[in-house]
N, C-alpha and C positions, 0 to 999 in steps of 0.2 A: 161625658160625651153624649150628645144629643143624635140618636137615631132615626131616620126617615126611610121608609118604602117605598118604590117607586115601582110601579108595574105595569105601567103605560105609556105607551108613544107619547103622550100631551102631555102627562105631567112630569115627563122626562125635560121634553122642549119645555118646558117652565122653568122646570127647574134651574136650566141652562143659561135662558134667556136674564134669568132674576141674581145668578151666582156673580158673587162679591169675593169668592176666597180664593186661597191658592188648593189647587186639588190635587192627590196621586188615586191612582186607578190599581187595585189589586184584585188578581183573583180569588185569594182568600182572605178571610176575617182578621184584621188586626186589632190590636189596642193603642198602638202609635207604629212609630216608625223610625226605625235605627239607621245613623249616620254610615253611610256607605262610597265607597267609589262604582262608578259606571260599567266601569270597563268596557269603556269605547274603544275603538278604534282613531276616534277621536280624543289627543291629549287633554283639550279644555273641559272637555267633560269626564272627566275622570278625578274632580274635584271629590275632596274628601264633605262628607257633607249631606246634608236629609235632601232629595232631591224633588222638585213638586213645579207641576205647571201654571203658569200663570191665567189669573181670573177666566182672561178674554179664551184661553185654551182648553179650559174645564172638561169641554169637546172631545177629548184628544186624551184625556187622559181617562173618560168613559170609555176608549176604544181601546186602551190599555187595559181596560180592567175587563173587558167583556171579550177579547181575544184572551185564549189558551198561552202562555209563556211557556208553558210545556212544550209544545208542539210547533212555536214558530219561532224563529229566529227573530231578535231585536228590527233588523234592517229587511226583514220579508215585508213590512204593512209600508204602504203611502196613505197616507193620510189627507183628504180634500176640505178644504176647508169650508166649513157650511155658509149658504147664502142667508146670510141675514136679513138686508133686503128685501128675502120670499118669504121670511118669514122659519126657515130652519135655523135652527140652532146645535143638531148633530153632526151635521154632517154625513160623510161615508168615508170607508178605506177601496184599497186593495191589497190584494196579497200576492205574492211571490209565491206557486206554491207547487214546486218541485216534488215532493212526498204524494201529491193528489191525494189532497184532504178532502172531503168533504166542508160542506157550509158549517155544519151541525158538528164537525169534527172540534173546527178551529174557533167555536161559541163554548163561553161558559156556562151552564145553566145558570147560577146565581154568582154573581159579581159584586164588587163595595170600592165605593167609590169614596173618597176619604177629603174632606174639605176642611182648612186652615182660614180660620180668620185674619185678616193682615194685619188689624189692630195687635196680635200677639208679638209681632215682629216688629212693628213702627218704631220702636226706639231704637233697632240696630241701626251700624254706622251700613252703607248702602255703597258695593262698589259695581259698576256697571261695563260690563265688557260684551255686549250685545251689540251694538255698530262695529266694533274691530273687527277687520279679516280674519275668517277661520285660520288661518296663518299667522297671524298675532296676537291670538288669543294665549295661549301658551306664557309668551315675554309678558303679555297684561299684566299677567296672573303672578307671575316671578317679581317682577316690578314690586307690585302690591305686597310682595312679606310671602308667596307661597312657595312650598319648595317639595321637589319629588321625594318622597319617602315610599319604606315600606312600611304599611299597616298593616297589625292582625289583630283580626275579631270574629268572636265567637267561631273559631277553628277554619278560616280562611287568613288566604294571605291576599293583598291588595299592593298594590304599585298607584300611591295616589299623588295628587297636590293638595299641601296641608298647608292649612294657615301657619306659620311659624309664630303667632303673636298667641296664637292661642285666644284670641278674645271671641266673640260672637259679630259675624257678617252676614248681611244679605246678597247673593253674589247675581246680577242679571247676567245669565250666560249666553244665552240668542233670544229671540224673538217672542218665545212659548216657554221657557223654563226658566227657574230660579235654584239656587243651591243656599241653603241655610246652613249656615257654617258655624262651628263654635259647642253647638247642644250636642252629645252621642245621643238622644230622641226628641221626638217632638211630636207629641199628642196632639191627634185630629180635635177640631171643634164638631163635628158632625160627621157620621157612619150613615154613608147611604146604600143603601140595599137594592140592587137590583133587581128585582125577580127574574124567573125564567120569562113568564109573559112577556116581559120587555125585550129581553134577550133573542128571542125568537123571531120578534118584532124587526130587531135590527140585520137580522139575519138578511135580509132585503136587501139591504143598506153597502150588502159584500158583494163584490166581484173580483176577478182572476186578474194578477199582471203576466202577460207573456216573459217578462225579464225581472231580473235582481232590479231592487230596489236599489238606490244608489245614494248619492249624497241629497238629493231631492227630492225631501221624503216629506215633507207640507206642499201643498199644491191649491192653486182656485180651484174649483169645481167644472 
């Protein structure tokens, strides 16, 4: 796995603006990443499965990995989708923040940002349920071979939708995400390292929502 440091506002936007892969955003250091369910609130995403954002969302899944998972709830951040146009490629959030966090609370100092070549995927079979109603997303999925089960791994228990075929899928869930189905891991192509400098940097980038975040949690700017 091919490592990159990133410590700066501009070569962050570069990076953004040049990214080809699918990416997950973590607070801590990994070596890949184990097949997991959501546990949404939402059934369709509660796919058994490595879950990772698509190229154009790479955005999105830095704010993932530079917010604190500790300290906020899944459904606290909205997410605004950066002007490309102007020339951004970050974007900004907001947060939900009932606790009264500070800025510096709900920042990681150092963040890793985890990017998947899609070349490694291309020869799964590709099943796409990103135009269906959040309402039929669920039947899509049943349709297709998956079925609720319970899963346990590594001393949890999970309530997921499991491929019943058992083979290897690429699943388009909405707009910004993918679920790779099939592997229990799936080793990043590249570990990017965020530093604090950057981190700090984005700090800017944070403001406060007066209310819960809700189902409308990607937004224009």
């Amino acid at each position: 796995m091919k490592r990159v440091l990133i410590d700066s506002f501009e070569s962050c936007q570069r990076l953004l603006e040049m990214n080809r892969c699918f990416a997950n955003g973590k607070n801590i250091q990994v070596d890949l990443l184990y097949a997991t369910s959501a546990n949404s609130r939402w059934p369709y995403e509660n796919i058994w499965g490595v879950y990772l954002a698509k190229p154009q969302f790479a955005w999105m899944a830095l704010w993932m990995a530079v917010t604190s998972r500790s300290r906020l709830q899944k459904r606290q951040v909205r997410y605004f989708i950066p002007k490309t146009a102007e020339g951004d490629y970050i974007g900004k959030i907001a947060i939900y923040n009932p606790q009264n966090l500070s800025r510096q609370e709900v920042v990681q100092e150092k963040a890793y940002l985890y990017l998947f070549d899609p070349v490694s995927f291309q020869g799964l079979p590709r099943l796409d349920i990103s135009d269906q109603p959040k309402s039929a997303k669920k039947t899509a999925l049943i349709r297709s071979g998956f079925e609720q089960k319970i899963v346990k791994r590594r001393e949890k228990t999970y309530s997921a939708l499991v491929n019943s075929s058992g083979s290897s899928l690429l699943v388009d869930i909405d707009e910004w995400q993918v679920a790779i189905v099939g592997p229990e891991e799936v080793v990043p192509s590249i570990e990017v390292v965020l530093d604090r400098e950057l981190t700090r940097q984005l700090v800017k980038r944070i403001q406060w929502s007066d209310e819960e975040i809700g189902e409308d949690y990607i937004v224009g700017s």
